[in-house]
C-alpha positions, 0 to 999 in steps of 0.5 A: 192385484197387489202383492198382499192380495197375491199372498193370501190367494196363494195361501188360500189355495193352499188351505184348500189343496191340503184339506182335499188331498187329506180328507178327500181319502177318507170320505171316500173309504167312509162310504165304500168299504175296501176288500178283506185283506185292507181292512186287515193290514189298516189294522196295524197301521198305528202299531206298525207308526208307533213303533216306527218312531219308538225304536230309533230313539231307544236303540240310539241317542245323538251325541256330538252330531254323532248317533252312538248306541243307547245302553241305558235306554234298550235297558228302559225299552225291554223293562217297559215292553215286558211290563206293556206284554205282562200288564197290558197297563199304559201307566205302569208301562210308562212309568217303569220305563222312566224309572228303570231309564233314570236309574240305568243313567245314573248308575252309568253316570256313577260308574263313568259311562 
């Protein structure tokens, strides 16, 4: 067997492990429900990612290899979450975050911070 074939039995087998380890999850949770108490905490799941991957940014920023608090961006993020609670509007959350984010960065960077 040569080397190329070697390869591409390799990444063969590999396309085919990965698409059974992830899909094999949901066709079997398709068919057999889970108890009460799942289904309740699948719910959250997205939120619970979301904010996972949200709140590192808006609390820090990496200056210099180094993480240092973000002023500017808490401002950004408590703007936005209270627009998201009050308006329950994805765009006018989005956009008073960038807006109120830009100004503070500006403001920061008139005033030397």
């Amino acid at each position: 067997m040569s080397g190329a074939l070697a390869f591409w039995i390799v990444i063969g087998g590999l396309a085919v492990g990965t698409f059974l380890i992830r899909s094999l999850p949901l066709w079997f949770y398709g068919r057999a429900r889970g108890p009460e108490w799942l289904e309740r905490l699948l719910r959250h799941v997205p939120a619970a990612a979301l904010t996972a991957l949200i709140v590192p940014g808006v609390l820090y920023t990496k200056v210099d290899g180094a993480y240092s608090p973000a002023p500017e961006r808490v401002l950004a993020g408590l703007a936005a979450l209270l627009v998201a609670v009050r308006t329950r509007n994805v765009i006018a959350t989005l956009a008073t975050g960038m807006v109120v984010l830009w100004v503070a960065q500006a403001a920061a960077g008139l005033l030397g911070g």
